[in-house]
C-alpha positions in Angstrom: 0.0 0.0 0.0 1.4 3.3 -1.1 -0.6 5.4 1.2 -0.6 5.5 4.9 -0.8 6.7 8.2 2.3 7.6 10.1 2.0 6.9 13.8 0.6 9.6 15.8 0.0 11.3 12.4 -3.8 12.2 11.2 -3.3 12.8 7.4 -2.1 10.1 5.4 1.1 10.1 3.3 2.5 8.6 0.2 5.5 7.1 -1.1 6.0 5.3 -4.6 8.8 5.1 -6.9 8.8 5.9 -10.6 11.4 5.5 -13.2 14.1 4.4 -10.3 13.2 7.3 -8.2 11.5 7.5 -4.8 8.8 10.0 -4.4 7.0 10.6 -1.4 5.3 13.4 1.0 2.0 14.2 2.8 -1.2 14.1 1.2 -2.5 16.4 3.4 -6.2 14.0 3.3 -7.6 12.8 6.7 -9.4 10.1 4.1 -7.5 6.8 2.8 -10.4 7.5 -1.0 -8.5 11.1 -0.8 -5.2 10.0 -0.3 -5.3 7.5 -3.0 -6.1 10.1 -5.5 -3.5 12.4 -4.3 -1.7 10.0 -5.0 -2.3 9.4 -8.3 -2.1 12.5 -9.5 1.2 12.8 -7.4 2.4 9.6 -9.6 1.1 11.2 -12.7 3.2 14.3 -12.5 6.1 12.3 -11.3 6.1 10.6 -14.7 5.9 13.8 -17.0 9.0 15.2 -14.8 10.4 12.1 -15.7 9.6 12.5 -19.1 10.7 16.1 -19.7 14.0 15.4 -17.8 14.8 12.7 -20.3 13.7 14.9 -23.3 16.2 17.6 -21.7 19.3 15.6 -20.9 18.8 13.7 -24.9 21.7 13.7 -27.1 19.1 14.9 -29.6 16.1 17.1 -28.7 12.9 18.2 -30.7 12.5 21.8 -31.5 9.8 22.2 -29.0 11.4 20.4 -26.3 14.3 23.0 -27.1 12.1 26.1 -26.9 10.5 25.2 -23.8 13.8 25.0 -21.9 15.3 27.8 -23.4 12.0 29.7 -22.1 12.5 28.2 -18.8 16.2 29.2 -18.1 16.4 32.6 -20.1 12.7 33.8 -22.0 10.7 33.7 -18.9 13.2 36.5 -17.3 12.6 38.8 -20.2 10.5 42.2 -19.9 8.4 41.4 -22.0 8.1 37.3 -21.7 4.6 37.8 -23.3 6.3 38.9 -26.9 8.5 36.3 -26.4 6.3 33.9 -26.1 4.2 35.0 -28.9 7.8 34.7 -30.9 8.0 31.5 -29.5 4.8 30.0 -31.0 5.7 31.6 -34.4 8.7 29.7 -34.3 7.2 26.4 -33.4 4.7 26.6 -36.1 7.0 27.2 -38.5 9.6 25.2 -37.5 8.0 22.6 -36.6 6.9 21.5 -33.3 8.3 18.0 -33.7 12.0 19.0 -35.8 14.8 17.5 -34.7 17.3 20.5 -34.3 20.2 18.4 -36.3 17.5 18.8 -39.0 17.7 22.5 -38.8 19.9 23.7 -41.8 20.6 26.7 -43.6 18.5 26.5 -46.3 15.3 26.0 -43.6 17.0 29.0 -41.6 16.4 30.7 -45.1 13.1 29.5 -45.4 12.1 30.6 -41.9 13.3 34.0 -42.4 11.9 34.6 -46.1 8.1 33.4 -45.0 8.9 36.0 -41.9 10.0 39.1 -44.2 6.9 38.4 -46.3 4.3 38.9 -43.6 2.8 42.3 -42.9 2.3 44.0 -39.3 -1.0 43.5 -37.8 -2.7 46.4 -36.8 -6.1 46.6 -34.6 -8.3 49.0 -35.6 -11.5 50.4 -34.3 -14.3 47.7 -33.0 -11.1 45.4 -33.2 -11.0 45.2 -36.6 -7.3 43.7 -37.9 -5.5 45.7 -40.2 -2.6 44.8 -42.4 0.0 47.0 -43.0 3.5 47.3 -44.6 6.3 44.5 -44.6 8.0 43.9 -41.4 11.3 45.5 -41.7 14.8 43.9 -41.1 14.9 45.1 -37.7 11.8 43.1 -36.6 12.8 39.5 -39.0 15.9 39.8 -36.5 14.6 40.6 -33.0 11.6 38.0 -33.3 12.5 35.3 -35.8 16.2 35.0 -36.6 18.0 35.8 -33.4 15.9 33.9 -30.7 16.3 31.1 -32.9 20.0 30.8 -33.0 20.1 31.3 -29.2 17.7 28.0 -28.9 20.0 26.5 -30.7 23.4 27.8 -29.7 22.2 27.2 -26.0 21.6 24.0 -27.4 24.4 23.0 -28.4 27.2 24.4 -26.4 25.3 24.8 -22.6 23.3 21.2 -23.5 25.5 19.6 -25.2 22.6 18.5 -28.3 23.6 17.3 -31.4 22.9 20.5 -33.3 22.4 21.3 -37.6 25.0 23.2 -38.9 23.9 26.7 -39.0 25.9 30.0 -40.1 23.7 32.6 -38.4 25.8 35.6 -39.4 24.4 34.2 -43.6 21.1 35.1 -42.0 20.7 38.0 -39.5 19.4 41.1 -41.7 21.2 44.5 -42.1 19.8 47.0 -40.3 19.3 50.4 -41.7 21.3 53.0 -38.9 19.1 54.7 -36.7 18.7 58.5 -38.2 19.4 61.4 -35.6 17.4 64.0 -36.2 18.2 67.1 -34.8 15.3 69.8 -34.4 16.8 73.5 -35.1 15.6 76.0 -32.7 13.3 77.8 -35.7 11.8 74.1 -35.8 11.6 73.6 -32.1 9.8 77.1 -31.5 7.7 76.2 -34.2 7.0 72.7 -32.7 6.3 74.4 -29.3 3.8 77.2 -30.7 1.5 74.8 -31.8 1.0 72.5 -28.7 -2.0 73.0 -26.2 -1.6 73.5 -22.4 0.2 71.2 -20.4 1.6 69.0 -23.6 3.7 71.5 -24.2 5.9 71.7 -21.0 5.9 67.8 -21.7 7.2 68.5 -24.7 9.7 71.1 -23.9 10.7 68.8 -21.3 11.8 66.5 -23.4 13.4 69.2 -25.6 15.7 69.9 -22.0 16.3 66.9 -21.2 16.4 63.9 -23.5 13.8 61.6 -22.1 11.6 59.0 -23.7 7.7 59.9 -23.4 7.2 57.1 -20.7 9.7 58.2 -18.6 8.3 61.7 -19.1 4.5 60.0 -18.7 5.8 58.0 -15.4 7.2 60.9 -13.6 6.2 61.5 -10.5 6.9 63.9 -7.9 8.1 61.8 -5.5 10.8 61.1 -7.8 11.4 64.9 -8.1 13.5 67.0 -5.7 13.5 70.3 -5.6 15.8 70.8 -2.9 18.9 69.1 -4.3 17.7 69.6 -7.8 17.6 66.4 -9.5 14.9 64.2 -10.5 14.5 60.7 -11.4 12.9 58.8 -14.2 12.3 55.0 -15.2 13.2 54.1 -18.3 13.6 50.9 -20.0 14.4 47.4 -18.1 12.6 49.8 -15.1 15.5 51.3 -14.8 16.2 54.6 -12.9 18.4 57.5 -13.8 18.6 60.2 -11.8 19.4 63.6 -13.3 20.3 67.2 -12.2 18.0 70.3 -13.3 19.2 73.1 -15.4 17.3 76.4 -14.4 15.0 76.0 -16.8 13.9 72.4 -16.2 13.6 73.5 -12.3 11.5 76.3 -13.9 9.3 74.2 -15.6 8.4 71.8 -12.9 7.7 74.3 -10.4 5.2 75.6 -12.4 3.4 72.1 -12.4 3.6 71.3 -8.8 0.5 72.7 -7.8 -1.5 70.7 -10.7 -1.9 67.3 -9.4 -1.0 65.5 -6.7 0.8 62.5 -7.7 1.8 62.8 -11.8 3.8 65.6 -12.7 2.5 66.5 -15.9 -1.1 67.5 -17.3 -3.2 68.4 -19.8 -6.2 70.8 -19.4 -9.7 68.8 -20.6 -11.2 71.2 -23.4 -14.5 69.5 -22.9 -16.6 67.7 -20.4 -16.3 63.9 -21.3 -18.7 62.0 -18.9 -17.4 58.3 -20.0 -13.7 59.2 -18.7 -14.3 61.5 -16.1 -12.9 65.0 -17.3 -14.4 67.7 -16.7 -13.8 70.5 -19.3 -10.8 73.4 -18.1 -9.3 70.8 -15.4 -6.1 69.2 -15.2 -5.4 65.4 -15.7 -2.7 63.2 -16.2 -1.2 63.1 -19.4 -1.5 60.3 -21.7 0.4 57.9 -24.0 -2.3 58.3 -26.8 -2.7 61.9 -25.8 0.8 62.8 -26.3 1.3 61.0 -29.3 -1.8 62.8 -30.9 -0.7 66.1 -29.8 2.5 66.0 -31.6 1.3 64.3 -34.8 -1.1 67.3 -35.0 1.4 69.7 -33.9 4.6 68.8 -36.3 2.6 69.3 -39.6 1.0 72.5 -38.4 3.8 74.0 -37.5 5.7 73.5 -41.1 8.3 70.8 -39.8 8.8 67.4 -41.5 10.1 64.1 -40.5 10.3 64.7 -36.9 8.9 62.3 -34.4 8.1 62.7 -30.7 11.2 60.5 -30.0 13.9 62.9 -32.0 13.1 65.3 -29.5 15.7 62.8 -27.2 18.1 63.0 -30.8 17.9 66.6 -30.3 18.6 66.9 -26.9 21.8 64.5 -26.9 23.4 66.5 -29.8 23.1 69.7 -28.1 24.6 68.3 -25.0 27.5 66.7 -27.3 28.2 69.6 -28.9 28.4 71.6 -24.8 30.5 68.7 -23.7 31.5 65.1 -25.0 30.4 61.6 -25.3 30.2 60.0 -21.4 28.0 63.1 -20.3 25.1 62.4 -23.5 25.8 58.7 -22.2 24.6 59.4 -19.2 22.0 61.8 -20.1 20.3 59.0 -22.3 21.0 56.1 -19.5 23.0 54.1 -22.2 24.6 51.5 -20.5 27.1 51.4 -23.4 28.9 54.4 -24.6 29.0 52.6 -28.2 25.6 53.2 -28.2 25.8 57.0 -27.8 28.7 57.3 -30.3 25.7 57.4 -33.1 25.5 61.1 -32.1 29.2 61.3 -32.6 27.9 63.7 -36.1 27.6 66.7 -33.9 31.4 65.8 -32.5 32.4 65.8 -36.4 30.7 69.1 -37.3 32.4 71.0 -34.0 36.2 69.7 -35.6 34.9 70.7 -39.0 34.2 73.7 -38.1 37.3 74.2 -36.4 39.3 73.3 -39.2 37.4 75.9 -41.4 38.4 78.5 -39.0 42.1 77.1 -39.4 41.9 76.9 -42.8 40.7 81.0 -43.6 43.3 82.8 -45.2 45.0 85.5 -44.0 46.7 88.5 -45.5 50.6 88.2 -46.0 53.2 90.1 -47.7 53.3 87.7 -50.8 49.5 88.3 -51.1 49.0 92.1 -50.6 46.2 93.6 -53.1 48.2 96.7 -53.4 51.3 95.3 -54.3 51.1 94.3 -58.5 52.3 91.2 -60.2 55.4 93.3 -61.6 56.6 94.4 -57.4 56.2 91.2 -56.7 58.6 89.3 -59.6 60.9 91.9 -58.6 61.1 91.5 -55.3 59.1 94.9 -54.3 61.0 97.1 -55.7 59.6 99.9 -58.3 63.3 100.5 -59.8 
């Protein structure tokens, strides 16, 4: 009998062995019927533990059985483990659930990548209606098809040791087109500015100051501001904070918010009385991501300036702070953790040396080039005679 009472011990407990190994605990049930079926599904579980740990420790593994571990050790610690799931299942189904990765080649890498390059981002529309759009671009291919597979199957093969295809990733990761850095001039920023409505555009001008994204601009709050030392911290991405000091004119701007809402630091002002959300027409809310976003798409085209996003406003304020000083203080303005990744603004670097060697480069007046001396003074050394 596999279930039983210890002595002086109401509940019954188990003990069984599966596969070689011994399993057993307390069933928590006052009732041998209950214990049984503890029990059960106790032995049950037991043998798909078993299972998986045999499909793990294989010299070959399926596709799927390679995806779920790689999940369990390093997707599942991801921000955004959702996405990667959801990358995950693409994968699978296109794959193929059941593929044995030495069956995983270049030309099905190829394969893989083409049917992902050919699909078009899924919008949702109003009343949930799915639009398609354009292709997805390089960027995308890479960061949801190509790259998590090769770390499946690199993981695979040198932290699991699993017989493996032979795969030449680098034939298959996209280029990237460079990130642009578009620098607003101060005609285009003023411009920008002019057009905005109360409250979105101290949000704006914000950003304009001090180079951060629109949810670390949305997510500040003033307990995260200090007036005293004057500094204030944001959360950007990974929730990570960075804590940064404020100009005059940042300390400015936020002191003029403080007395708007109690918790967020920056508002908008409701033009109308909207029952459904709550706002009340000439008060002060919390500013939005949809808000913002609409504010500024309105705003750009209005005020005459094109190809400038919401985001360039950050481009804009790292080049200005390049030109005042050098590369680690932009890094640390943006939060990069790399200073590589801050050397894309290294442009404004390039145009302060150019400019400098212009300046070297003027000419001067000299003897030998003196407007008032003629051609014939000059073959003869100066002299008239």
């Amino acid at each position: 009998m596999s279930v039983y009472k210890r002595p002086g011990k109401e509940t019954y407990s188990y003990d069984f062995i599966v596969g070689g190994r011994r399993f057993s605990g307390d069933t928590r049930a006052t009732k041998k019927r209950d214990a049984k079926a503890f029990e059960d599904t106790e032995r049950e579980l037991a043998k798909a533990q078993l299972s998986v740990e045999q499909a793990f420790s294989s010299s070959t593994m399926t596709f799927e059985v390679a995806a779920l571990r790689w999940y369990n050790e390093v997707g599942q610690h991801h921000k955004n483990f959702e996405t990667t799931l959801k990358n995950l299942e693409w994968l699978k189904l296109n794959v193929g659930a059941s593929t044995d990765l030495r069956d995983i080649s270049d030309e099905k890498v190829a394969a893989i990548v083409a049917k992902r390059r050919g699909e078009r981002v899924r919008r949702l529309g109003k009343k949930g209606k799915v639009h398609l759009g354009a292709l997805v671009g390089p960027a995308t291919v890479n960061r949801t098809c190509t790259q998590p597979l090769r770390e499946i199957i690199l993981r695979a093969k040198n932290v699991w040791k699993v017989t493996v295809g032979d795969v030449d990733f680098g034939k298959h990761i996209l280029k990237e087109p460079k990130e642009r850095v578009r620098e607003a001039s101060l005609g285009e920023e003023d411009a920008i500015m002019g057009e905005l409505e109360r409250g979105y555009d101290d949000a704006v001008r914000f950003a304009f100051l001090n180079g951060c994204r629109r949810m670390e601009i949305l997510g500040l709050e003033w307990s995260r501001v200090d007036f005293f030392s004057r500094r204030f911290t944001v959360i950007g991405k990974g929730n990570k904070e960075r804590t940064l000091p404020m100009s005059q004119e940042t300390f400015d701007l936020l002191w003029a918010q403080k007395d708007f809402h109690p918790i967020k630091v920056f508002t908008f002002v409701a033009k109308k009385t909207m029952k459904k959300v709550g706002y009340v027409r000439d008060q002060r809310y919390p500013l939005t991501e949809s808000g913002l976003k609409s504010a500024m798409r309105r705003a750009v085209p209005r005020a005459g300036v094109t190809n400038f996003r919401f985001h360039d406003t950050r481009h804009t304020a790292a080049t200005r702070v390049l030109r005042a000083s050098n590369l680690r203080v932009a890094q640390k303005l943006l939060g990069h953790a790399d200073v590589a990744t801050t050397a894309k603004y290294a442009h404004a670097l390039d145009d302060d040396l150019r400019n400098a060697l212009e300046a070297t480069s003027s000419p001067t007046k000299s003897p030998t080039t003196d407007s008032s001396m003629s051609s014939k003074e000059l073959k003869s050394g100066g002299n008239s005679d």
